[in-house]
C-alpha positions as CSV (number, residue, x, y, z in Angstrom):
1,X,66.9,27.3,153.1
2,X,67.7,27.1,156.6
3,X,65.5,26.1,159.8
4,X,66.2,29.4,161.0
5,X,64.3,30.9,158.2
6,X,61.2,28.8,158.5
7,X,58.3,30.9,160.0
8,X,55.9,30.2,162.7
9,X,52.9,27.4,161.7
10,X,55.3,25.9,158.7
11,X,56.5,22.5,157.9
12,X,59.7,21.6,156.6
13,X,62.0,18.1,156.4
14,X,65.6,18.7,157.1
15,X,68.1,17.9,154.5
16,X,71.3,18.0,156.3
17,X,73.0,19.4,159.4
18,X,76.3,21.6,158.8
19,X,77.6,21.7,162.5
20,X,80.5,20.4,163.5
21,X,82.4,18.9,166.8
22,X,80.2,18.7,169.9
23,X,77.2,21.1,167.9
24,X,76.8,18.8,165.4
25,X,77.1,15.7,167.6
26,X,73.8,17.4,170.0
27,X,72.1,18.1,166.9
28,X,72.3,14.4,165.5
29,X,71.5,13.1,169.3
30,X,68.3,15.3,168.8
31,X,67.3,13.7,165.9
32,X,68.1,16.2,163.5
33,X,68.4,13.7,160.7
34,X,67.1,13.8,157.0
35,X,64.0,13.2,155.9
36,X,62.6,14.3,159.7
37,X,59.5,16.8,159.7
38,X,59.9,19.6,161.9
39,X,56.7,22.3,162.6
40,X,58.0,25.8,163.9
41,X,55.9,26.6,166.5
42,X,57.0,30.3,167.6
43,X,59.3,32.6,167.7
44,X,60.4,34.2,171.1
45,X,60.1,38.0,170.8
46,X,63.9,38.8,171.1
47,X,64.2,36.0,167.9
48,X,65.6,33.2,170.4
49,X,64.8,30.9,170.9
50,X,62.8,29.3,168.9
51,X,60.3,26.8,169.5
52,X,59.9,23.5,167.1
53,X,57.9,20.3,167.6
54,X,59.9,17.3,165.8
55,X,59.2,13.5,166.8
56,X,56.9,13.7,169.0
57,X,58.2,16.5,171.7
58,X,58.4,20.1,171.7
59,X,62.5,21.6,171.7
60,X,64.0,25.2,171.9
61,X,66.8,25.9,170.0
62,X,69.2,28.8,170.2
63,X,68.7,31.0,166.4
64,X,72.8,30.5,165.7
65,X,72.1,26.8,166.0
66,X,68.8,26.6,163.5
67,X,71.3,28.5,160.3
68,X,73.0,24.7,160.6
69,X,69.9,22.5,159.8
70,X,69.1,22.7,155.8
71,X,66.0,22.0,155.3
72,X,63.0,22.0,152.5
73,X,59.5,23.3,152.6
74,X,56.7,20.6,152.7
């Protein structure tokens, strides 16, 4: 499953991030690691972005850059 398919109020960890280049490098810089909990918080209402809380802070990521992050359910 993919971050991108996580709704509003879930938790998930991430398993791995699939981005390449200078995505993949951001994504890694934002902590996108494995094993890291991540709690959707809301959707915007055009889809993007969408808004997470991971490691303490609150980030808004575009909806093409969440179908990178694998993640798992908790």
């Amino acid at each position: 499953m993919t971050l991108d398919e996580v709704k509003p109020g879930q938790e998930c960890s991430v398993v791995d991030v699939h981005a390449e280049g200078a995505l993949g490098q951001r994504m890694l810089d934002m902590g996108f690691v494995p094993e890291v909990r991540i709690k959707v918080i809301r959707n915007a209402p055009l889809v993007d972005p969408i808004e997470i809380f991971m490691k303490g802070y609150f980030l808004s990521l575009r909806h093409a850059e969440t179908k990178a992050v694998e993640v798992v359910l908790l």
